[in-house]
C-alpha positions as CSV (number, residue, x, y, z in Angstrom):
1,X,0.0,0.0,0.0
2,X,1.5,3.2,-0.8
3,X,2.5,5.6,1.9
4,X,0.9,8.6,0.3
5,X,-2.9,8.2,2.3
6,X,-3.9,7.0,5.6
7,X,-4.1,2.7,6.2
8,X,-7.8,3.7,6.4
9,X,-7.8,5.9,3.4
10,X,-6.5,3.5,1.1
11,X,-8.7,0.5,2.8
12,X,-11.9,2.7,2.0
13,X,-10.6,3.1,-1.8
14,X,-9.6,-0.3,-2.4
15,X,-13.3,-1.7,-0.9
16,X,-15.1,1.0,-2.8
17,X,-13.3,0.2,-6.2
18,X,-14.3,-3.4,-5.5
19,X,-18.1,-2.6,-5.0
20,X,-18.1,-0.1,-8.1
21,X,-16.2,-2.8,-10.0
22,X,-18.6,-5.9,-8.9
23,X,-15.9,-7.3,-7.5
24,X,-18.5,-7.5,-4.8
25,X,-21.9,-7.6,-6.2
26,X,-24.6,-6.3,-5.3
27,X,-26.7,-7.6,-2.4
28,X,-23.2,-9.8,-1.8
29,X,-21.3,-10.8,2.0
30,X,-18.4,-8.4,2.8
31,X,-16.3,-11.4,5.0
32,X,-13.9,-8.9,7.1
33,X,-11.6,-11.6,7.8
34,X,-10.8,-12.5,4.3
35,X,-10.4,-8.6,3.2
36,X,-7.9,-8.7,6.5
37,X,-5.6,-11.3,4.9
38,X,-6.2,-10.2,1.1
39,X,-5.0,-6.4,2.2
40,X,-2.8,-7.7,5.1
41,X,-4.7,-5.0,7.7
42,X,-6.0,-5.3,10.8
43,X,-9.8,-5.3,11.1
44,X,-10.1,-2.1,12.5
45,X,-9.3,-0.2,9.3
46,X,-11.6,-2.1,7.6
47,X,-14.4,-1.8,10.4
48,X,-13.8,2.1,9.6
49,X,-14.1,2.2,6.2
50,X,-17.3,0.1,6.0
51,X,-18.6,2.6,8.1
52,X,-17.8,5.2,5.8
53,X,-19.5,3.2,2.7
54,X,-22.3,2.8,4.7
55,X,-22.8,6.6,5.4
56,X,-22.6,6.8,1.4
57,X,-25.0,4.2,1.0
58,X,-22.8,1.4,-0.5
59,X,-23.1,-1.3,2.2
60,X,-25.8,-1.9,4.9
61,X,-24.9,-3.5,8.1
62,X,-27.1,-6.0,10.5
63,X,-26.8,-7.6,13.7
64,X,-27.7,-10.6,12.1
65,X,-26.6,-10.7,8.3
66,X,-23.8,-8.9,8.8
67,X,-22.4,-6.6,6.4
68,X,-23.6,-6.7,2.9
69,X,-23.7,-4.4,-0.6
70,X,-26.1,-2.4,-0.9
71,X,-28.9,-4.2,-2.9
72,X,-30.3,-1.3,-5.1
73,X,-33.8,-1.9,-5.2
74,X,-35.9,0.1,-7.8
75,X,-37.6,2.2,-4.9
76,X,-33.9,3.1,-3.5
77,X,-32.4,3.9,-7.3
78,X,-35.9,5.9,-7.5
79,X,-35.7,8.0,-4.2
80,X,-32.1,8.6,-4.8
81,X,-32.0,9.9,-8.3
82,X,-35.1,12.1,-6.8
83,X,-32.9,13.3,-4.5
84,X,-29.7,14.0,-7.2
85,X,-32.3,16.0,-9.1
86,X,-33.1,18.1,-6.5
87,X,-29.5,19.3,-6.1
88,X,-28.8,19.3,-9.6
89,X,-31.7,21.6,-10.8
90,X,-30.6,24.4,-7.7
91,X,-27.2,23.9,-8.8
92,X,-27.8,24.3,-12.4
93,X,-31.1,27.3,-11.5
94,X,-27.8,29.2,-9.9
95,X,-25.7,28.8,-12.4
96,X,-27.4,30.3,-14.5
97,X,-28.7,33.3,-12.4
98,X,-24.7,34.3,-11.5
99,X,-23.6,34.4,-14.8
100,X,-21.8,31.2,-14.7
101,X,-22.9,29.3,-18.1
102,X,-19.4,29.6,-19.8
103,X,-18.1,28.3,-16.9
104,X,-20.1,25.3,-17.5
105,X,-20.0,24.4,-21.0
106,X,-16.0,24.9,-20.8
107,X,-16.3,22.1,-18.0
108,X,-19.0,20.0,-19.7
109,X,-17.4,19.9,-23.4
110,X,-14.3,17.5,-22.4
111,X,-16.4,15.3,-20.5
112,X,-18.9,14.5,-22.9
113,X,-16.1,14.4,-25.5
114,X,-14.6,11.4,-23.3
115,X,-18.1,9.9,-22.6
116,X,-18.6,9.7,-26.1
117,X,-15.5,7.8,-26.5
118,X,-16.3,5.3,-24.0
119,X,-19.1,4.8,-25.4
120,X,-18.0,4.2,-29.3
121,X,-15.8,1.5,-27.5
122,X,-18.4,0.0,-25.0
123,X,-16.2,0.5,-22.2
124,X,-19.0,0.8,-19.9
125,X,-17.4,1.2,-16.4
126,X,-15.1,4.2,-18.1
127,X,-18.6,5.3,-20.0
128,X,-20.0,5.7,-16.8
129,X,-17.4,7.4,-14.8
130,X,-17.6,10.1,-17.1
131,X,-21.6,10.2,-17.6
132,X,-21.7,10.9,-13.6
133,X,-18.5,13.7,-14.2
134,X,-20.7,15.5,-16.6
135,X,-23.6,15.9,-14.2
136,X,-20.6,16.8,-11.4
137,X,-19.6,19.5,-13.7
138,X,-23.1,21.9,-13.0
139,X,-21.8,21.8,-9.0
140,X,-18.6,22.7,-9.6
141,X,-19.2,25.4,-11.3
142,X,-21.1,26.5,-8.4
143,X,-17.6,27.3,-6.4
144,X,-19.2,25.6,-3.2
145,X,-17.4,23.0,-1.8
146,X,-20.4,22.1,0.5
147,X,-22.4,21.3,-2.4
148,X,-19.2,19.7,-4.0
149,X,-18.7,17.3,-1.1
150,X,-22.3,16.3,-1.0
151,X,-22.5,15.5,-4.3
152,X,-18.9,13.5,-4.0
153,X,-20.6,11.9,-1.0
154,X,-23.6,10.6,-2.9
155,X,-22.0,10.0,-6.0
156,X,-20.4,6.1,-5.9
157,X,-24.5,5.5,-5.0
158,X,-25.9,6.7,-8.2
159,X,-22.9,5.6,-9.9
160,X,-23.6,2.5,-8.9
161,X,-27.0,2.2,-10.0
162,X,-26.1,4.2,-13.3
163,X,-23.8,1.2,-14.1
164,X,-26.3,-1.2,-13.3
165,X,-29.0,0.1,-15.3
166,X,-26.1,0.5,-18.4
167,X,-25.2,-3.1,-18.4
168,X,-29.2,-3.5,-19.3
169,X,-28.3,-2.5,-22.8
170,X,-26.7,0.0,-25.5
171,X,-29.9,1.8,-25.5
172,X,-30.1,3.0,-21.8
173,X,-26.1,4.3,-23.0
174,X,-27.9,6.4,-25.7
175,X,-30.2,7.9,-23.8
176,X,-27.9,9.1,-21.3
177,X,-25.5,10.4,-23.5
178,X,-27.8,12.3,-26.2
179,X,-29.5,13.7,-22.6
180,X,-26.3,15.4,-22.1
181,X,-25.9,16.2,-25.5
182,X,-29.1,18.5,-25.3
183,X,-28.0,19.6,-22.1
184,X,-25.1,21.1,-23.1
185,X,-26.9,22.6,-26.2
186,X,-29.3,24.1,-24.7
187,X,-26.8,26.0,-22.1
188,X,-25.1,27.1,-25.4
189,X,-28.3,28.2,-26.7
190,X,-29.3,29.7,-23.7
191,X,-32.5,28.0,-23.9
192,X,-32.7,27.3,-19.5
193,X,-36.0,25.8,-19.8
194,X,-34.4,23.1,-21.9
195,X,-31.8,22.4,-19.9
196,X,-34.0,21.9,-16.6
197,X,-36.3,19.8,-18.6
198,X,-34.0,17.7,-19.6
199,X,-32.6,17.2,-16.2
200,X,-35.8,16.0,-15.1
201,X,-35.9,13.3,-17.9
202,X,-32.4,12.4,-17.3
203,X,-32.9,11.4,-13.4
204,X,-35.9,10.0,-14.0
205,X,-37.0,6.6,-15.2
206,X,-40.5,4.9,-15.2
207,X,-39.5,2.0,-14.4
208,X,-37.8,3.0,-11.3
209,X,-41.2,5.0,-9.9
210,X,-43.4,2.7,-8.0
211,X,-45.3,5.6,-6.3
């Protein structure tokens, strides 16, 4: 382990990278003994950064089961890309109200340049990285770093259930990326009503809403 970030730090990465991966899939046992050996750590470093994953959503820990990856049912993927939207239309509605569009769209270009690329190759993992950067893009450009770190905090959630819901097929890919495609027009264009439409459409999915 390199010397560069905390025992902890790195544990939390390395168990995180393995969840994102599916590595660990979803709904799967997280055996703290075996991750002790395989990353030659004591327990208590991983003990702390399963608590972290579980602030984030990623795991869920019983008295009786244990601890486990998250399952993702469509009610959670629902309730959480509700909540996503939420921030991301504020985000965006200020944005736009401070002057701050060119900000965005020189933020938002590369990214959907690289999504694009990802997706000509079906690298779906890299495809995805960079779909959940583009929406990260409209809170950076908000310069708050409260924002910023909640987003970052909620982010390896939805990215999970973004990847899942991209492994269903090239066409749920598509979607996503001519959604940002429009998005980033629209800023362009000016046309704000666009863009927040969009938005709306591109955290929600029908299938998800069992309201």
């Amino acid at each position: 382990m390199s010397k560069l970030h905390s025992i902890k730090e790195q544990t939390y990465e390395i168990i995180k990278n393995k969840i994102l991966t599916q590595e660990f899939p979803l709904g799967s046992r997280i055996n703290i003994g075996e991750l002790s050996r395989e990353l030659s750590v004591s327990n208590s470093p991983i003990r702390e950064a399963l608590s972290q994953l579980e602030k984030q959503g990623l795991v869920i820990t019983t008295r009786n089961s244990g601890t486990n990856v998250v399952s993702l049912s469509l009610r959670d993927r629902y309730e959480h890309a509700q909540m996503l939207l939420f921030l991301m239309l504020g985000a965006y509605d200020y944005c736009r109200a401070s002057g701050r569009t060119g900000k965005l769209i020189e933020k938002m270009e590369p990214v959907l340049a690289r999504q694009k690329e990802f997706f000509a190759v079906q690298a779906v993992y890299e495809y995805t990285e960079q779909a959940t950067g583009f929406d990260r893009c409209i809170i950076e450009a908000t310069d708050n770093q409260y924002l910023l770190d909640l987003f970052d905090d909620q982010a390896p959630l939805f990215f999970l259930g973004s990847l899942f819901g991209h492994q269903e097929g090239e066409s749920d890919w598509l979607v996503s990326m001519r959604q940002h495609e429009v998005i980033l027009r629209a800023i362009k264009n000016g046309d704000h009503a666009l863009v927040m439409e969009t938005l709306r459409a591109h955290y929600y999915k029908p299938v998800w809403d069992l309201r």
